[in-house]
VEXZA-904089 format. One line per field, with one value per residue: x, y, z of N, C-alpha, C in turn. Coordinates in steps of 0.001 Angstrom, whole numbers. Layout:
VEXZA-904089
nX <- (X; ...) .
nY <- (Y; ...) .
nZ <- (Z; ...) .
caX <- (X; ...) .
caY <- (Y; ...) .
caZ <- (Z; ...) .
cX <- (X; ...) .
cY <- (Y; ...) .
cZ <- (Z; ...) .
end
This chain:
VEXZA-904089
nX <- (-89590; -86581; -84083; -81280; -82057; -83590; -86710; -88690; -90439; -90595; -90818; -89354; -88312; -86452; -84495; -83124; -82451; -82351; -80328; -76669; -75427; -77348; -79481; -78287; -78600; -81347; -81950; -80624; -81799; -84074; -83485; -83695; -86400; -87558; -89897; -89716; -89946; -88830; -87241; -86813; -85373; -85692; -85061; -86529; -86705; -84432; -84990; -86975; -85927; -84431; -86118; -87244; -85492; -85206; -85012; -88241; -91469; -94318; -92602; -92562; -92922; -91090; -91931; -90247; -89082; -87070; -85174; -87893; -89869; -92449; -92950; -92469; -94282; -96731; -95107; -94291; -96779; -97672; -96032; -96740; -99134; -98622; -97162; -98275; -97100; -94198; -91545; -88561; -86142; -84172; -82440; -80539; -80367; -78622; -77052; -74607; -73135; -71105; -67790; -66717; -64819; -63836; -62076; -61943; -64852; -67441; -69947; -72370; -72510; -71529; -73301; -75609; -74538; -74415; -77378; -78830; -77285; -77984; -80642; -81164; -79388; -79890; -81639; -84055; -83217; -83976; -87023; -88310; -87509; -88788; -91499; -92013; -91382; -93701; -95284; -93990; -94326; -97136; -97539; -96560; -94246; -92231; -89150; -86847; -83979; -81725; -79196; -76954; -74585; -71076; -67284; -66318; -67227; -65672; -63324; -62981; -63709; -62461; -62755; -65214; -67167; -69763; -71126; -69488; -70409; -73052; -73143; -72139; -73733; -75871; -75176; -75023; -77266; -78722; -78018; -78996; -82021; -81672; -81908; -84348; -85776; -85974; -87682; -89619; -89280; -87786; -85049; -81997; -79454; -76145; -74385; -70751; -69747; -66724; -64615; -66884; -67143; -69151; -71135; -71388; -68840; -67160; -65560; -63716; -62132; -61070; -59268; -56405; -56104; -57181; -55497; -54248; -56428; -57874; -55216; -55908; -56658; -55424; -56304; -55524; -57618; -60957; -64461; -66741; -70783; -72207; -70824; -71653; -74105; -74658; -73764; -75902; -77835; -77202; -77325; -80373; -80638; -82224; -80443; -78936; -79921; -78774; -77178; -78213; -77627; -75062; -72139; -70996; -68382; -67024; -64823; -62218; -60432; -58833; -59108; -58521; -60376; -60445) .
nY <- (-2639; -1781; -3802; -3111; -1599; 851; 2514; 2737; 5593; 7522; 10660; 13342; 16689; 18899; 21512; 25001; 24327; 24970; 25357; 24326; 22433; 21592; 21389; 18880; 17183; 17188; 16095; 13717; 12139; 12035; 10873; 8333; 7694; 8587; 11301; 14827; 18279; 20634; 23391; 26762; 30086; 32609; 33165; 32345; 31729; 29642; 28162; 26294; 25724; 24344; 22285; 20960; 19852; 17247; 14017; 11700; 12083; 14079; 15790; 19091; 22402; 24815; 27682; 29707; 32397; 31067; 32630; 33897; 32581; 32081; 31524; 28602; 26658; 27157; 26575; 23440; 22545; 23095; 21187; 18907; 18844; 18863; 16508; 14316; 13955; 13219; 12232; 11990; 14715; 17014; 19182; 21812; 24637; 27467; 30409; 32440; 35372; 38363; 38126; 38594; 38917; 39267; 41381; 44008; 43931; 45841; 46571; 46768; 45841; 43456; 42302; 42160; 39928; 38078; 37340; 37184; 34770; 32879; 32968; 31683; 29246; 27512; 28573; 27713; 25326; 23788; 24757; 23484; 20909; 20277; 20916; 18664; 16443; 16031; 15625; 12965; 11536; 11214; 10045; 7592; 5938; 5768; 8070; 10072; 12584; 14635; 16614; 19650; 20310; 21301; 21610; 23467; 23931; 22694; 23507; 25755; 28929; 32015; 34090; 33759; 33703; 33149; 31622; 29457; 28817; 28549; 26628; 24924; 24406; 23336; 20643; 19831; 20323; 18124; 15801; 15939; 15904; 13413; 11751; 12302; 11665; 9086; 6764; 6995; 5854; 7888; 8895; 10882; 12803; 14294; 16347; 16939; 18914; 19785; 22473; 22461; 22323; 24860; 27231; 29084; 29357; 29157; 31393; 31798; 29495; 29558; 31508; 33099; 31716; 29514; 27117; 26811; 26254; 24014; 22207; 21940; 19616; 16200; 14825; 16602; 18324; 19625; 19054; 17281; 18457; 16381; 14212; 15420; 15026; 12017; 10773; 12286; 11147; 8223; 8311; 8841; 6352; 3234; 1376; 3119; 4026; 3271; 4710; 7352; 10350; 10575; 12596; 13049; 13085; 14738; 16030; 15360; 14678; 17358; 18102; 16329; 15152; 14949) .
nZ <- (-2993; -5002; -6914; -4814; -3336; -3822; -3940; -6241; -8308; -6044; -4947; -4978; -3288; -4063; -3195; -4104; -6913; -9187; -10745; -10988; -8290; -7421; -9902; -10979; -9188; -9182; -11850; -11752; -9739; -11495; -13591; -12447; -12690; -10532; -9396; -9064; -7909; -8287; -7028; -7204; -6289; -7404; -9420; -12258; -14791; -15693; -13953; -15464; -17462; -16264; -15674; -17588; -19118; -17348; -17314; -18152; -16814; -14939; -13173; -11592; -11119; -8333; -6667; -4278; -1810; 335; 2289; 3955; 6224; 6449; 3912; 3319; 4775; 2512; 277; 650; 1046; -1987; -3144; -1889; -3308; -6283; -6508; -4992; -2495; -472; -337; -199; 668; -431; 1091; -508; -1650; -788; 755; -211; 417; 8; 510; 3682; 5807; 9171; 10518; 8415; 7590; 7898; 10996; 9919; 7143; 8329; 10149; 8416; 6678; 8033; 9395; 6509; 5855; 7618; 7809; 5270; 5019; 7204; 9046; 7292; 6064; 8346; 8792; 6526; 6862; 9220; 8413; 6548; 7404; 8739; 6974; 6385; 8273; 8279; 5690; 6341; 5570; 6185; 5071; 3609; 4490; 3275; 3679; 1853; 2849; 4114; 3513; 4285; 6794; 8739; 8262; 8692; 7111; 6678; 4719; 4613; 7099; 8482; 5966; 6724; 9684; 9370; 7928; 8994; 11462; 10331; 9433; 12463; 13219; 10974; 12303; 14991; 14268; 12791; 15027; 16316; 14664; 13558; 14915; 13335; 10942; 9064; 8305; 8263; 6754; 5711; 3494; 2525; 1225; -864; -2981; -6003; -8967; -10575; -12738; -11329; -10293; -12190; -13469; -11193; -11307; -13457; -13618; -12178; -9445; -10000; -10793; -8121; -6386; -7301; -6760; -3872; -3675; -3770; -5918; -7714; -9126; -9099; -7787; -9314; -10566; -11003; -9474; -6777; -6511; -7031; -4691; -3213; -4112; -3475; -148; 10; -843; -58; 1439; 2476; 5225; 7371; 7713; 8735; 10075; 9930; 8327; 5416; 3901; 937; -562; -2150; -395; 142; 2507; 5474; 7750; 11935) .
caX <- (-88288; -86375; -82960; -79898; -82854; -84292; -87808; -88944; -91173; -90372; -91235; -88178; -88039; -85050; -84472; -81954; -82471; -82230; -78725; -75293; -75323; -79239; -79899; -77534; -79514; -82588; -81622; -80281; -83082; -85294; -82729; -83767; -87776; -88851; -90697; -88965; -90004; -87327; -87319; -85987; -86422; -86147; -84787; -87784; -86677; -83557; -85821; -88095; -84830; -83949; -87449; -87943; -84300; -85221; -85930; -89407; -92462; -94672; -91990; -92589; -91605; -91526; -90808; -90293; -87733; -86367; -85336; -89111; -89950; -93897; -93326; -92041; -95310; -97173; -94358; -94086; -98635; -97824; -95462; -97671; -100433; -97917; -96468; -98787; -96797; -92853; -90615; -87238; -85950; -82820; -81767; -79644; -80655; -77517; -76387; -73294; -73116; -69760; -66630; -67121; -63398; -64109; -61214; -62056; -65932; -68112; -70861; -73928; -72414; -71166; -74823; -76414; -74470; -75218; -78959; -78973; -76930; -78688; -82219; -81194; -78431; -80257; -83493; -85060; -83325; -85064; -88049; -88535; -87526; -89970; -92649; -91626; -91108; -94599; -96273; -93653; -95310; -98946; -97542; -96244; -93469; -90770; -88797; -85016; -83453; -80063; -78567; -75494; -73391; -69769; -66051; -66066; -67577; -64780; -61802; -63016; -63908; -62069; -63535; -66825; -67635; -71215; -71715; -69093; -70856; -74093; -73055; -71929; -75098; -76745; -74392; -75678; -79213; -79352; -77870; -80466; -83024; -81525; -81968; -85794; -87036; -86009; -88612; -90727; -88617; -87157; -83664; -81555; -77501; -75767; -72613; -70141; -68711; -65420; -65001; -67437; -66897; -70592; -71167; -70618; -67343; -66194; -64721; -62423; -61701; -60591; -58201; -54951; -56406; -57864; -55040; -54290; -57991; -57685; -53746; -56304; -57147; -54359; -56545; -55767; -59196; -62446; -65207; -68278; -71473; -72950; -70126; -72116; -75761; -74320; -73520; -76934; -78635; -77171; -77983; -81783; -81697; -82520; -79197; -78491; -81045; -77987; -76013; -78920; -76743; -73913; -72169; -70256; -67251; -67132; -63837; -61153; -58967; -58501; -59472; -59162; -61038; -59546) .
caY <- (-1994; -2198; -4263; -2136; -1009; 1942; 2628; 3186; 6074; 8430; 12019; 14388; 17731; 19480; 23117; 25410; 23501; 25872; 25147; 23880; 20893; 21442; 20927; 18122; 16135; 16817; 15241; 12349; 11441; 11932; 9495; 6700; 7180; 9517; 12622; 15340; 19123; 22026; 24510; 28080; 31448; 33991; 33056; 31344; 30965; 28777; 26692; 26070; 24953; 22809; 21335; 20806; 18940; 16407; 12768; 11355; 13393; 14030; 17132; 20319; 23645; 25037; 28572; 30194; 32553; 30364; 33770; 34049; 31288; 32326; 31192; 27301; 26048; 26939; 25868; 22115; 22416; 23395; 19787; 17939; 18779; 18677; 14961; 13243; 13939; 13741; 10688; 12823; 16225; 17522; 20829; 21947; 26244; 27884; 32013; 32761; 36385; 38576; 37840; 39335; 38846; 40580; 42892; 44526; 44013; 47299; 46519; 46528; 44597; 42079; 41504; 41705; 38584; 36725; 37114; 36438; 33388; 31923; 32393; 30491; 28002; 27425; 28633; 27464; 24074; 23431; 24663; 22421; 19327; 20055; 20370; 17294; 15462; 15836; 14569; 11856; 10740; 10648; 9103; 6242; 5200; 6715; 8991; 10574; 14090; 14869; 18276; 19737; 21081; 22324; 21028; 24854; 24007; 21796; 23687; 27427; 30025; 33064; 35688; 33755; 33136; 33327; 30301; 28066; 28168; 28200; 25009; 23552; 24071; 22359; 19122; 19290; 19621; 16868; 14275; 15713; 15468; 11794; 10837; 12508; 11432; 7499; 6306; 7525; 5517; 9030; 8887; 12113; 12797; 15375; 15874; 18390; 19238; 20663; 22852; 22377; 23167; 25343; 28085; 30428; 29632; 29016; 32379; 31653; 28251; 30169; 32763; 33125; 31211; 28553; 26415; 26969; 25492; 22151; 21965; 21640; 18191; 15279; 14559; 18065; 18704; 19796; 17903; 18059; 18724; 14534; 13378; 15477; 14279; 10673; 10827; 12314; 9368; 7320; 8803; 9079; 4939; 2649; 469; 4117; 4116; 3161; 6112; 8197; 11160; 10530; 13931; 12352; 14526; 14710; 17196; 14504; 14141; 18193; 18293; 15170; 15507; 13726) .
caZ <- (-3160; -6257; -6910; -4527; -2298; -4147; -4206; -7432; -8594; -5276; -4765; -4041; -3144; -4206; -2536; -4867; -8260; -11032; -11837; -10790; -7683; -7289; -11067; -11266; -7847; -9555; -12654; -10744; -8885; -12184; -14469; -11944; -12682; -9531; -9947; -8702; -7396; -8842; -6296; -7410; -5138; -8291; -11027; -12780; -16485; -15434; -13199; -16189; -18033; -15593; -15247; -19455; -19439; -17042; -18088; -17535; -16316; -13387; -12424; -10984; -10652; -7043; -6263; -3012; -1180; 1842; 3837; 4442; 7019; 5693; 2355; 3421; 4573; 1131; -302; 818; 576; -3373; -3521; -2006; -4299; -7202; -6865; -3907; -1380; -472; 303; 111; 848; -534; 1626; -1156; -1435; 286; 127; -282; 31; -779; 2083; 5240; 6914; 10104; 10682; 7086; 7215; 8731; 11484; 9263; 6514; 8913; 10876; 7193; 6380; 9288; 9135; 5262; 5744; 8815; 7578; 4176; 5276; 8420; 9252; 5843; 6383; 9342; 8858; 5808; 7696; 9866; 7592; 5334; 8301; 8827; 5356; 5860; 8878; 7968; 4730; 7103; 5144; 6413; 4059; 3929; 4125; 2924; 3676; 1574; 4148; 3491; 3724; 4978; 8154; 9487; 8140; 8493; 6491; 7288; 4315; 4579; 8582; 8407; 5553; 7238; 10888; 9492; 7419; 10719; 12366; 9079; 9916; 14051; 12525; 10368; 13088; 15981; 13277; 12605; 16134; 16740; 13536; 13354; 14994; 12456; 9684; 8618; 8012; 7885; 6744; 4948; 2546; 3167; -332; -963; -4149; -6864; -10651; -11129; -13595; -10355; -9629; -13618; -13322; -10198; -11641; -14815; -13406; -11064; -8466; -10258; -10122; -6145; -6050; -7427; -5820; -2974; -3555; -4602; -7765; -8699; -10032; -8202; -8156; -10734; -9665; -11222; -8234; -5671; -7126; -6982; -2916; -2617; -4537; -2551; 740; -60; -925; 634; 2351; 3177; 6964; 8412; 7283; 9042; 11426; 9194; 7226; 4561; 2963; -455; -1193; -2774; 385; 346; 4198; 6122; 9214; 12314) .
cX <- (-87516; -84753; -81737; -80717; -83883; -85867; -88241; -90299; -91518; -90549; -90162; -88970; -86604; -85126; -83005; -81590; -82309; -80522; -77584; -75819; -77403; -79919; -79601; -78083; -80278; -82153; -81177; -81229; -84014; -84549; -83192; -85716; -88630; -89134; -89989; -89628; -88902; -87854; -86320; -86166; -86091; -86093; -85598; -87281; -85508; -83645; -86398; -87066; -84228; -84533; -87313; -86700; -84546; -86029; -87588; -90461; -93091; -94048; -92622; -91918; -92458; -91165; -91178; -89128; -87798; -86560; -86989; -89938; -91704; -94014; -93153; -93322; -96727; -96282; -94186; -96080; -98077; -97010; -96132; -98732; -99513; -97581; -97167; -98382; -95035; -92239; -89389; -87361; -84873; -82637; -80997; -79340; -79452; -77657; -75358; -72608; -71365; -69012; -66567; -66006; -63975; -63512; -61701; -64149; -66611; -69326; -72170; -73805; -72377; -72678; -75585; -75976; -74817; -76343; -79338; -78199; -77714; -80138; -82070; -80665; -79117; -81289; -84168; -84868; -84348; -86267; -88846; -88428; -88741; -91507; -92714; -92007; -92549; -95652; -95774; -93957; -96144; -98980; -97560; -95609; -92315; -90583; -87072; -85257; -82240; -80147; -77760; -75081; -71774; -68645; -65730; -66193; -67039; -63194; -61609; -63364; -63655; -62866; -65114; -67276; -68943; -71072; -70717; -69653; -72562; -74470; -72672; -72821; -75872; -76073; -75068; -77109; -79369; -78774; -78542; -81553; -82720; -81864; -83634; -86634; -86991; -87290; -90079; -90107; -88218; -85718; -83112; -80072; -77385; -74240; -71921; -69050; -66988; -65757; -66054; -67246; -68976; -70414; -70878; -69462; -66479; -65082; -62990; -61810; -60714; -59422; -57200; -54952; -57191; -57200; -54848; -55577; -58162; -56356; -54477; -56204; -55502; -54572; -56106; -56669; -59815; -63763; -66449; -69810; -72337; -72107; -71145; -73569; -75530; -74108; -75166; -78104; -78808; -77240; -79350; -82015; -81831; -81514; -79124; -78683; -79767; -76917; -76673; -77531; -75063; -73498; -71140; -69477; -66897; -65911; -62481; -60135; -58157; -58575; -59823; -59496; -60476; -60194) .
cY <- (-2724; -3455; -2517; -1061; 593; 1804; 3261; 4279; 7074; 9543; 12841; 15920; 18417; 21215; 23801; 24591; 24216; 25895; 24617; 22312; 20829; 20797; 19457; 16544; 16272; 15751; 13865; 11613; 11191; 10611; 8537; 6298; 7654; 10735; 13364; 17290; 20223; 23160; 25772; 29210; 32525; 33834; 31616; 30483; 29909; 27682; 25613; 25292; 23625; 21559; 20677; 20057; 17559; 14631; 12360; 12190; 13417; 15138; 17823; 21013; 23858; 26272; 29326; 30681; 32156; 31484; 34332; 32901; 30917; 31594; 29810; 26655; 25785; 26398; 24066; 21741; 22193; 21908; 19238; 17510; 18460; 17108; 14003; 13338; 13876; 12895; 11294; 14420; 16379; 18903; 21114; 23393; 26593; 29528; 32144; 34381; 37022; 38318; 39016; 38972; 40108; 42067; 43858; 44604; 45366; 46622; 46002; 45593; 43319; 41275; 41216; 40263; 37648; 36514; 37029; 34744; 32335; 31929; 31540; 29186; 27607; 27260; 27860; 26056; 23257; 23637; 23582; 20999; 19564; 20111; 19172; 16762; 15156; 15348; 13452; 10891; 10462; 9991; 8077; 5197; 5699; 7935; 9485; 12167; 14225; 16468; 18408; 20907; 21772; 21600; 22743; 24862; 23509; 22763; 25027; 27988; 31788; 34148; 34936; 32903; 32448; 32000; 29440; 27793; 27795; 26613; 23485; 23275; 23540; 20789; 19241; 19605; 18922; 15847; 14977; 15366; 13755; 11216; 11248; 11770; 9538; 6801; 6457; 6663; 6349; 8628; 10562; 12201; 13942; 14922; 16957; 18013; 20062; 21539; 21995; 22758; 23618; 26475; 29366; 30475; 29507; 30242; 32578; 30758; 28925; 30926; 32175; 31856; 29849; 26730; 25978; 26023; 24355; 21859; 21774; 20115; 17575; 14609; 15902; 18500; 19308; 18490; 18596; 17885; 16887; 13977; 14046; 14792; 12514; 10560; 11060; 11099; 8959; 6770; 8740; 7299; 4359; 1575; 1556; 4538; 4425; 3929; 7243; 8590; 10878; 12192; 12840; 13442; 13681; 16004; 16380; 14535; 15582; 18783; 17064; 15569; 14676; 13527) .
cZ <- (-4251; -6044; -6254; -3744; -2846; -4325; -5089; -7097; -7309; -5440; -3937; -4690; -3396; -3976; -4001; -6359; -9219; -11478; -10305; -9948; -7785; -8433; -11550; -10015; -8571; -11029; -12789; -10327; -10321; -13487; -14092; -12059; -11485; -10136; -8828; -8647; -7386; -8108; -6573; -6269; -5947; -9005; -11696; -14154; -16589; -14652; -14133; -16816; -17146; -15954; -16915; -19886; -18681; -17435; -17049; -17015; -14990; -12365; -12132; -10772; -9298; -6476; -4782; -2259; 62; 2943; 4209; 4785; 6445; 4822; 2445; 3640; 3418; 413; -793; 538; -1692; -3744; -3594; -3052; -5698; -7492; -5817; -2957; -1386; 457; 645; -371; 761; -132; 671; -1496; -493; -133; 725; -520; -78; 856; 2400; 6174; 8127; 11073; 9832; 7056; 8753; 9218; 10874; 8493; 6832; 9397; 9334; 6531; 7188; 8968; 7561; 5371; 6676; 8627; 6187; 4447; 6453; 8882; 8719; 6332; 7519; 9598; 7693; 6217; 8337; 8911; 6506; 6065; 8644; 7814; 5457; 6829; 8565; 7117; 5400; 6796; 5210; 5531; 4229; 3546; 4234; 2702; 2973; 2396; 3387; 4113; 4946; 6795; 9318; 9424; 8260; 7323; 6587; 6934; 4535; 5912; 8804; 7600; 6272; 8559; 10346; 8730; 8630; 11634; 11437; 9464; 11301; 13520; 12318; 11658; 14559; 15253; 12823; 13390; 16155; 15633; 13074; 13582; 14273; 10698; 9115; 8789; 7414; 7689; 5936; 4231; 2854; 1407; -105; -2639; -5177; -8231; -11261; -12006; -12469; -10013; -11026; -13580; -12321; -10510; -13044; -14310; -12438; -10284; -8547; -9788; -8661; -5576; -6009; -7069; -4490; -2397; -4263; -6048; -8397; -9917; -8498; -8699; -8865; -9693; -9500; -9966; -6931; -5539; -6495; -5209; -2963; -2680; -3527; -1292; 1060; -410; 21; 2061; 2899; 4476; 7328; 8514; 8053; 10556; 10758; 8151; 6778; 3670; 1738; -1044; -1676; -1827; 177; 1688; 4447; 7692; 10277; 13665) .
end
């Protein structure tokens, strides 16, 4: 283990990589000299961009849609064979489909968001732990998994119900998954972001409501996506074990939890 506990030359998985916080973890992890696994679920040619920006080699692309529980176990097979195997797992893949307030949202729409949000934010997560969790046994060197969770999941989500509970059952995942999987030297935590500045939200950040957004926080900014990358780092090193079952908020003191 290196100087500040990191283990050099590591094997992440990164779920949701083709751009914004996903692109910005992978790039992170690959600055420090691991090899790294860019997981997209459609959009290929912005994966490929990801992948062809990152320092150092040994990457991979990884594609696979999450909402098909099927596709996760070839999935984590196609890593393995890709980089040797798989020390960390960044849950990072979310859907965020359009707000679903439920006075205003109609029957079908409403169940169609649920079951899109809970087989990506949810399902997927957990079925990937569980199959990681299992290479990172037989490896027999432990390993870490960091979820990104949501500031949403503590403070509500009125137009968007569906991703803030299913981000709250991503936080009680990772800390049962912290407690079953210790004894295995696995370590598990999550981050619960607050706004983000990504190329999906530039638009809302841009208009009316942009301000109102960062008036959230007392820095009056949002945060970039290298501040959420940087938490995850540091989660996946090594001093971090003892952070395992820990969610760590990351929204600048725009929701203090109590």
């Amino acid at each position: 283990m290196s100087a500040g506990g990191r283990v050099p030359g590591r094997r992440v998985l990164v779920t949701g990589a083709s751009g914004g916080i996903g692109a910005a973890i992978a790039h992170a992890f690959a600055a420090l000299g691991d090899r790294v696994a860019v997981h997209y679920s459609s959009n290929r040619a912005r994966a490929e961009a990801v992948l062809a920006d990152l320092p150092g080699d040994g990457h991979v692309l990884a594609g696979a849609d999450l909402a098909d529980t099927a596709a996760i176990p070839p999935l984590v097979d196609a890593v393995v064979a890709g980089l040797g195997g798989i020390d960390v797992l960044v849950n990072n893949a979310a859907a965020l489909d359009p707000p679903h307030p439920p006075a205003t949202t109609g029957y079908d729409d409403w169940v169609a968001a649920w079951q899109r949000m809970t087989a990506v934010n949810l399902v997927a997560p957990a079925a990937l732990a569980h199959q990681v969790a299992a290479v990172m046994i037989r490896q027999g060197n432990g390993g870490r998994v960091v979820n990104t969770g949501s500031r949403g999941a503590f403070r509500g989500e009125p137009d968007h119900p569906a991703y803030g509970a299913t981000k709250a059952g991503l936080h009680a995942l990772g800390q049962s998954l912290a407690v079953a999987l210790a004894p295995h030297g696995i370590a598990v935590s999550s981050i619960a972001p607050g706004f983000v500045a990504t190329d999906g939200v530039a638009g809302r950040l841009a208009g009316p409501a942009g301000q109102a957004i960062r008036a959230q926080s007392p820095f009056d900014r949002v945060a970039t996506p290298e501040e959420v990358a940087a938490a995850v780092v540091y989660l996946a090193s090594g001093p971090a074990l003892w952070a395992s079952g820990a969610v760590l908020d990351l929204n600048g003191a725009s929701y203090l939890r109590t």
